[in-house]
N, CA, C and O atoms as CSV, one atom per row, in Angstrom:
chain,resi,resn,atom,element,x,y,z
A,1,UNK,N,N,0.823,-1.189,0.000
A,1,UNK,CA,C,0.000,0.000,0.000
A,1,UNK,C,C,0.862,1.246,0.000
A,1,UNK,O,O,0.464,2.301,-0.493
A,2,UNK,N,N,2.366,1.063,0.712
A,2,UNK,CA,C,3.307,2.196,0.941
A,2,UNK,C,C,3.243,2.392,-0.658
A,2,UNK,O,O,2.842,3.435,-1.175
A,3,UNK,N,N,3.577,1.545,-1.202
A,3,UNK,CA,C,4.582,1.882,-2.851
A,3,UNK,C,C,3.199,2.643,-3.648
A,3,UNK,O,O,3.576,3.404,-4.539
A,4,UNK,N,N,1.980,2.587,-3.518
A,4,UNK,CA,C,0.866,2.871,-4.332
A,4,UNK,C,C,0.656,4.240,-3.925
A,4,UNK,O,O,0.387,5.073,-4.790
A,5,UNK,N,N,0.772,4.667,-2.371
A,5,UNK,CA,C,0.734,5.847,-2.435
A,5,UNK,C,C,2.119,6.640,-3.025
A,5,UNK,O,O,2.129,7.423,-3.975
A,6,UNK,N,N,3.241,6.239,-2.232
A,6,UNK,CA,C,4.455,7.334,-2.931
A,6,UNK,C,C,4.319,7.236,-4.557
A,6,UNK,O,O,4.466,8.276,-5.198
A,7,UNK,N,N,4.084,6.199,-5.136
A,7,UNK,CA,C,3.436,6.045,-6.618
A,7,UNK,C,C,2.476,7.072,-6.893
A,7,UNK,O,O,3.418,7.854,-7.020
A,8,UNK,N,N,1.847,7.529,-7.025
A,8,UNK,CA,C,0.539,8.478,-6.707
A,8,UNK,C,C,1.050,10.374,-6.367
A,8,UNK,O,O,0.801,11.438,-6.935
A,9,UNK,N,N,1.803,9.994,-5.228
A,9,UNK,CA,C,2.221,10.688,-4.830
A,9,UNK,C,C,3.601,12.073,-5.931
A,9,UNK,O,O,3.846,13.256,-6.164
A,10,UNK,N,N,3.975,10.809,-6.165
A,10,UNK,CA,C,5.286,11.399,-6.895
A,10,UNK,C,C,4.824,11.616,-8.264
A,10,UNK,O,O,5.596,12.348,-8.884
A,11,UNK,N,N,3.653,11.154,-9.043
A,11,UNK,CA,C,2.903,11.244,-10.466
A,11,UNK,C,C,2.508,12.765,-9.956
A,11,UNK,O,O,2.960,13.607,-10.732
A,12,UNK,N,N,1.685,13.398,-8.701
A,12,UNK,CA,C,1.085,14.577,-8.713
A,12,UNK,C,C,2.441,15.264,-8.619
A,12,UNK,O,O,2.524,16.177,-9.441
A,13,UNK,N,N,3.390,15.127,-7.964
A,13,UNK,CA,C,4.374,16.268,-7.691
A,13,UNK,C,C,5.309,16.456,-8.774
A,13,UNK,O,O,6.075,17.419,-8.734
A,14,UNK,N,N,5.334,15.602,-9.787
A,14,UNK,CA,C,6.131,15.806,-11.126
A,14,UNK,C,C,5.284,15.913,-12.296
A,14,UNK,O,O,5.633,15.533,-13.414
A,15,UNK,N,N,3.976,16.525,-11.976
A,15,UNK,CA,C,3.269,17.301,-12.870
A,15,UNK,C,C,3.282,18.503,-12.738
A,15,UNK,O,O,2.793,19.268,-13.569
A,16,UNK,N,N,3.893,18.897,-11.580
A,16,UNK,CA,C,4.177,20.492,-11.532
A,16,UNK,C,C,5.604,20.643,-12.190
A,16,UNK,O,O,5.717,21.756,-12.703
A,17,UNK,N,N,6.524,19.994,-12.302
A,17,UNK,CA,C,7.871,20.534,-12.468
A,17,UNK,C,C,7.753,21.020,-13.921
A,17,UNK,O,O,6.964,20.509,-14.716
A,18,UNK,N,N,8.601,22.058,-14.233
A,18,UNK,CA,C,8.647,22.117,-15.315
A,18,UNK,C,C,9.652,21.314,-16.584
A,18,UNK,O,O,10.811,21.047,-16.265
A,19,UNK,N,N,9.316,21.059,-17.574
A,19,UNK,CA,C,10.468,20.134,-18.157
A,19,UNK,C,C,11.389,20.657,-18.772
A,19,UNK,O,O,11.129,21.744,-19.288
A,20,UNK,N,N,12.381,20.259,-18.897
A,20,UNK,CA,C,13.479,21.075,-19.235
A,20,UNK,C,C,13.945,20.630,-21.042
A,20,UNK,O,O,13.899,19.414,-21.227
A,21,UNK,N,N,14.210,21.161,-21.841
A,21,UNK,CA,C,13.934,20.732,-23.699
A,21,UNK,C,C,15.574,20.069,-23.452
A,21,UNK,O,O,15.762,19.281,-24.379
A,22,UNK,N,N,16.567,20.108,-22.711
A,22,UNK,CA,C,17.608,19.970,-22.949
A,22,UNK,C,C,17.838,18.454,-22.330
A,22,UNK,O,O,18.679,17.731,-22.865
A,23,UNK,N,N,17.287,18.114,-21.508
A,23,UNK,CA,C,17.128,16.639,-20.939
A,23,UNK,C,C,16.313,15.926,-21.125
A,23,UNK,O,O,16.421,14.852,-20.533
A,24,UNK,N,N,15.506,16.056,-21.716
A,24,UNK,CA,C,14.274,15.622,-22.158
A,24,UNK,C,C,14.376,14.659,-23.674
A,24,UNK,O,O,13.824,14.943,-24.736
A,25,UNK,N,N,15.361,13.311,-23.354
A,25,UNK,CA,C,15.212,13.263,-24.847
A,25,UNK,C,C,14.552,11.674,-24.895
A,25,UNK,O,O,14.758,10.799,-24.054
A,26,UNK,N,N,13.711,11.562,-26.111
A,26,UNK,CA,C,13.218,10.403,-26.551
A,26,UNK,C,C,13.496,9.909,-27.413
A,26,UNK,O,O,14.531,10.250,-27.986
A,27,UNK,N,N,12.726,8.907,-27.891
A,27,UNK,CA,C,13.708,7.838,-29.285
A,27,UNK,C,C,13.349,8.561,-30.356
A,27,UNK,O,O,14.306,8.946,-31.028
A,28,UNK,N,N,11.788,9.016,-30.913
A,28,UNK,CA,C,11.970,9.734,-31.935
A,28,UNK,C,C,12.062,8.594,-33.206
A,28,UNK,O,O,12.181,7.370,-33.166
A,29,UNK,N,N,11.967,9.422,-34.201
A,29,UNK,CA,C,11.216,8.958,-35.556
A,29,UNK,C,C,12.238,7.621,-36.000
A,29,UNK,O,O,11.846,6.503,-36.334
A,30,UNK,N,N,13.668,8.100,-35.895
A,30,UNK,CA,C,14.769,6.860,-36.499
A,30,UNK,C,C,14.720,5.788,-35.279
A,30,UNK,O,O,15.284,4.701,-35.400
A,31,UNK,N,N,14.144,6.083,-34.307
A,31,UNK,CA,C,14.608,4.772,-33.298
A,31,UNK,C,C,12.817,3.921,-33.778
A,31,UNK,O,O,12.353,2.904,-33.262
A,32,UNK,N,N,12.405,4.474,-34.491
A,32,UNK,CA,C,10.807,3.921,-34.959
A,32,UNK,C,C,11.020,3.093,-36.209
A,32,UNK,O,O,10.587,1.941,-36.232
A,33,UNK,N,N,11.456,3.442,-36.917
A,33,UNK,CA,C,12.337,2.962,-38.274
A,33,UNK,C,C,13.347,1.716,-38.051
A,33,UNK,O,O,13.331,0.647,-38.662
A,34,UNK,N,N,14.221,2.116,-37.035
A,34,UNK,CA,C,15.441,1.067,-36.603
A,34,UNK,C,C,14.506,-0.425,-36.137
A,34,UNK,O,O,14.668,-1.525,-36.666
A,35,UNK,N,N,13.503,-0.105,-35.003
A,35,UNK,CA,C,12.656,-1.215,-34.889
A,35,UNK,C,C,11.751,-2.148,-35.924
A,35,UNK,O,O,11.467,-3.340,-35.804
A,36,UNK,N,N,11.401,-1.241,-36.954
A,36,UNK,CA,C,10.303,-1.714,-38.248
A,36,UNK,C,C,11.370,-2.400,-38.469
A,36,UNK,O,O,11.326,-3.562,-38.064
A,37,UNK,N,N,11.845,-2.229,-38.726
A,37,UNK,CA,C,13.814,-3.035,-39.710
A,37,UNK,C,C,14.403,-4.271,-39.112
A,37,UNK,O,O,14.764,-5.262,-39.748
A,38,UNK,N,N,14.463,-4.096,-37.758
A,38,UNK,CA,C,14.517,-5.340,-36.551
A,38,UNK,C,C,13.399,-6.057,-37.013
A,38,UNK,O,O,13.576,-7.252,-37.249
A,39,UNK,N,N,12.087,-5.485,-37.223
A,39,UNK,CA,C,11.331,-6.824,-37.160
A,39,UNK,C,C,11.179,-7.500,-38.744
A,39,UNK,O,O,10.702,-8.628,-38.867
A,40,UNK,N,N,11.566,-6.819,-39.765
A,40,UNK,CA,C,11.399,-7.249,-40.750
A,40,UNK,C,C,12.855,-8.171,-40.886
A,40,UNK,O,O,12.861,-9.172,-41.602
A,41,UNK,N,N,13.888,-7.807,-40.253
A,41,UNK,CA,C,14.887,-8.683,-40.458
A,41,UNK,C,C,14.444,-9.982,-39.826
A,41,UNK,O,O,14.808,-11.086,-40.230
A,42,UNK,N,N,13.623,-9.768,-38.796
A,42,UNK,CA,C,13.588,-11.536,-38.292
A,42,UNK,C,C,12.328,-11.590,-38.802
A,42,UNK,O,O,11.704,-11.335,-37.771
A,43,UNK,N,N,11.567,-11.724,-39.573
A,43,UNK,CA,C,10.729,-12.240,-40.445
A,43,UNK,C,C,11.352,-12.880,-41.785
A,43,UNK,O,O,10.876,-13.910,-42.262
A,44,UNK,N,N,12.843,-11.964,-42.572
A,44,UNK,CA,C,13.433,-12.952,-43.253
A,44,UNK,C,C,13.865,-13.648,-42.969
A,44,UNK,O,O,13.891,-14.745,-43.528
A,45,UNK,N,N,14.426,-13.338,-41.937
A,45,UNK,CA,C,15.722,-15.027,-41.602
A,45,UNK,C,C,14.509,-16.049,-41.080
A,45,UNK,O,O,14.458,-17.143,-41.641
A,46,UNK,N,N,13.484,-15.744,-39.989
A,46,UNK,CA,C,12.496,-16.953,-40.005
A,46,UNK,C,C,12.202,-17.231,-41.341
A,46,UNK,O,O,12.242,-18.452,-41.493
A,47,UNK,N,N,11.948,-16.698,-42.292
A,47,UNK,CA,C,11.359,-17.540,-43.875
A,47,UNK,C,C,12.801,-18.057,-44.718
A,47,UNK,O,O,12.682,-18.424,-45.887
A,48,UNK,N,N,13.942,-18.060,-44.155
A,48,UNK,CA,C,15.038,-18.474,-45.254
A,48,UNK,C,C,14.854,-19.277,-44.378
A,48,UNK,O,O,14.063,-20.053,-44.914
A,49,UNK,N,N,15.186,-19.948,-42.555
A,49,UNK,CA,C,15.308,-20.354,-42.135
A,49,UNK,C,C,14.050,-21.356,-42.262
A,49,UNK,O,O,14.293,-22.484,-41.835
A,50,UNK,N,N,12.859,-21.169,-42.730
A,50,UNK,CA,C,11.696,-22.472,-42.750
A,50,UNK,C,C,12.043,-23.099,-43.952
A,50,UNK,O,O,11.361,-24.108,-44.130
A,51,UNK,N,N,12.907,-22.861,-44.905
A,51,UNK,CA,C,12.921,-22.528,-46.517
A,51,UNK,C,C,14.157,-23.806,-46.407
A,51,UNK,O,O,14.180,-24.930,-46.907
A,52,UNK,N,N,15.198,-23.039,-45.473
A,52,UNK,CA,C,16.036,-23.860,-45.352
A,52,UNK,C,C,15.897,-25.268,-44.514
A,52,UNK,O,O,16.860,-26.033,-44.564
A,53,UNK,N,N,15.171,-25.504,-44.032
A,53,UNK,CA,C,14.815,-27.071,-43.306
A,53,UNK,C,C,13.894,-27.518,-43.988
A,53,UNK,O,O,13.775,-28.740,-43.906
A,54,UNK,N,N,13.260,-27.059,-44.570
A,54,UNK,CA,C,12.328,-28.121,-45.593
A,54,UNK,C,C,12.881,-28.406,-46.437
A,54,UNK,O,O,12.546,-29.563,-46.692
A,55,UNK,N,N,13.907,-27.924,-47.425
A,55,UNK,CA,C,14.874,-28.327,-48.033
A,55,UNK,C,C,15.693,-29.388,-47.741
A,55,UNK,O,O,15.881,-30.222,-48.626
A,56,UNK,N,N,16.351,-29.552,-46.396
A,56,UNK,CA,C,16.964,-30.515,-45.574
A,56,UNK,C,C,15.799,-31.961,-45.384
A,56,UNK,O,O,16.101,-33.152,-45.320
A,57,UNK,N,N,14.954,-31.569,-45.349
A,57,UNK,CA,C,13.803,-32.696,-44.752
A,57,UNK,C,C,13.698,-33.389,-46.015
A,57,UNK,O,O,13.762,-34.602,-45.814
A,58,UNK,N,N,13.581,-33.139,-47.077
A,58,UNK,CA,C,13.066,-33.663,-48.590
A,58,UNK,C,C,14.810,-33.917,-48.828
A,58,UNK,O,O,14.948,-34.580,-49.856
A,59,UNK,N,N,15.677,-33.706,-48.418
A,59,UNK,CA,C,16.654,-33.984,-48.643
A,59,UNK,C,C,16.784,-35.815,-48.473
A,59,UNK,O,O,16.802,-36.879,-49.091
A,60,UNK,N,N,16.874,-34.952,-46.658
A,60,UNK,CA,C,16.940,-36.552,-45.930
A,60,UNK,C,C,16.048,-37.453,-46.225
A,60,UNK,O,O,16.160,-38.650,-45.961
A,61,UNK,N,N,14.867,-36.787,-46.940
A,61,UNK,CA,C,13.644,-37.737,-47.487
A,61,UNK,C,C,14.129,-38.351,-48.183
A,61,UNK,O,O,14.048,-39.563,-47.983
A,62,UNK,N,N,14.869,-37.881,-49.337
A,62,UNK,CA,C,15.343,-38.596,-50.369
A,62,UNK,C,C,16.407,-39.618,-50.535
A,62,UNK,O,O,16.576,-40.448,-51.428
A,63,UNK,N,N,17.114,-39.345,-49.408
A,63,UNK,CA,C,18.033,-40.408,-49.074
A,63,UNK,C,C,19.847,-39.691,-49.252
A,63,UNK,O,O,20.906,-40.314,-49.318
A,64,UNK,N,N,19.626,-38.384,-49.282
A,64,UNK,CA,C,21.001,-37.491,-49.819
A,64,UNK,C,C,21.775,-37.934,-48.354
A,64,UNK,O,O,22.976,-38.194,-48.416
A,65,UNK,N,N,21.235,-37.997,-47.349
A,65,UNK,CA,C,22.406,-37.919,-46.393
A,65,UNK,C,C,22.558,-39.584,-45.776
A,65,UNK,O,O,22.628,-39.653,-44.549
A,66,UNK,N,N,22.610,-40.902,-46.541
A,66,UNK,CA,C,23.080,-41.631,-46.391
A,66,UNK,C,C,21.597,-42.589,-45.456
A,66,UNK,O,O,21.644,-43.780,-45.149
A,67,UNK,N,N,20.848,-41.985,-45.285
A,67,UNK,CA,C,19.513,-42.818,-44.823
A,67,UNK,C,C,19.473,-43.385,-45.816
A,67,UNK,O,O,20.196,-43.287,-46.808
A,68,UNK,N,N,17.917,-44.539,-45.442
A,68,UNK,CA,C,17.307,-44.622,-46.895
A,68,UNK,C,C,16.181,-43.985,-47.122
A,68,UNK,O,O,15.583,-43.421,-46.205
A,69,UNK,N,N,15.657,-43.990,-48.614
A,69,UNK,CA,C,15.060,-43.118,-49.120
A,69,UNK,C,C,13.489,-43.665,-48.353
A,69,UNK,O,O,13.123,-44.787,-47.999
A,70,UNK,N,N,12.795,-42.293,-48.297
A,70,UNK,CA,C,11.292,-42.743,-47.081
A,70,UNK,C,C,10.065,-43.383,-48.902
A,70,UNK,O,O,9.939,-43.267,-50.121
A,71,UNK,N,N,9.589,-43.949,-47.792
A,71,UNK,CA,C,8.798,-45.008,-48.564
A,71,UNK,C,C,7.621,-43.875,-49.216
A,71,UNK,O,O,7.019,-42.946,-48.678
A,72,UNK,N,N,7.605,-44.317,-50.364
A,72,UNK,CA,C,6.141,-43.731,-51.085
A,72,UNK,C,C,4.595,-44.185,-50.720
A,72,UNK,O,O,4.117,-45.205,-51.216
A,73,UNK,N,N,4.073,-43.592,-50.079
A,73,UNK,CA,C,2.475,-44.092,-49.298
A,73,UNK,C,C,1.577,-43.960,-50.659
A,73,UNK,O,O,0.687,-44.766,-50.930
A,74,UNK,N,N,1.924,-42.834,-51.489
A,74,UNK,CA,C,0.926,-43.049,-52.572
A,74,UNK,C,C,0.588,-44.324,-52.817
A,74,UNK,O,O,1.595,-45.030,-52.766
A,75,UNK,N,N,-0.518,-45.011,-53.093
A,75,UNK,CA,C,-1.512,-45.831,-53.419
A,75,UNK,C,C,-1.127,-46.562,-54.840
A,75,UNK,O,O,-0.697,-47.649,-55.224
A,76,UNK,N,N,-1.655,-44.971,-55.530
A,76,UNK,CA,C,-2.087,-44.672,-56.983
A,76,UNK,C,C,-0.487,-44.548,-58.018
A,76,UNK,O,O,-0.384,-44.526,-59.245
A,77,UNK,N,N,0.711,-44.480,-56.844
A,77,UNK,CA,C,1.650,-44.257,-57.733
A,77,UNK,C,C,1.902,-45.329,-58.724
A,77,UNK,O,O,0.862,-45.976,-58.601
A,78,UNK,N,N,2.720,-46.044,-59.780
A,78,UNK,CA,C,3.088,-46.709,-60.072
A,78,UNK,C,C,4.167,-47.641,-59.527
A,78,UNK,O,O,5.221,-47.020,-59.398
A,79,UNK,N,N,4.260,-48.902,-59.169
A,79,UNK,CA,C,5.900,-49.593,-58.629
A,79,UNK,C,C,6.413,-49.984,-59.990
A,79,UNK,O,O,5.861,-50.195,-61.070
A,80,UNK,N,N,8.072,-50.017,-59.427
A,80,UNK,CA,C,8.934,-50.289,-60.359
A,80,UNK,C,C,9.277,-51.544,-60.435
A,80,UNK,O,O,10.090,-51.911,-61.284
């Protein structure tokens, strides 16, 4: 209950101060930009990165890394 009032307390008494333009600084338009960019960078690397293991999976499907090759369930395919 202490922390809710000095909470409270200190919101009314630093609505009087005045602010000063010289300390007062925020992120502003390029730190808004820098983030859009962060998130679009990890949206590519997640899609090279899904791009790149399904590639690997049909790999190992196929038998490239020394498995054997996974069995065909198709029905309808033809056998050899």
């Amino acid at each position: 209950m202490h922390a809710v009032v000095a909470t409270v307390v200190s919101a009314v008494a630093a609505k009087d101060k005045p602010v000063d333009q010289d300390t007062n600084i925020v992120a502003g338009w390029t730190a808004f930009w820098i983030f859009l960019l962060l998130i679009v960078a990890v949206a590519v690397i997640g899609y090279a990165l899904n791009r790149s293991l399904r590639t690997a999976a049909r790999a190992k499907d196929a038998g490239v890394y020394g498995d054997e090759p996974a069995a065909d369930d198709d029905p309808e395919s033809p056998k050899e």
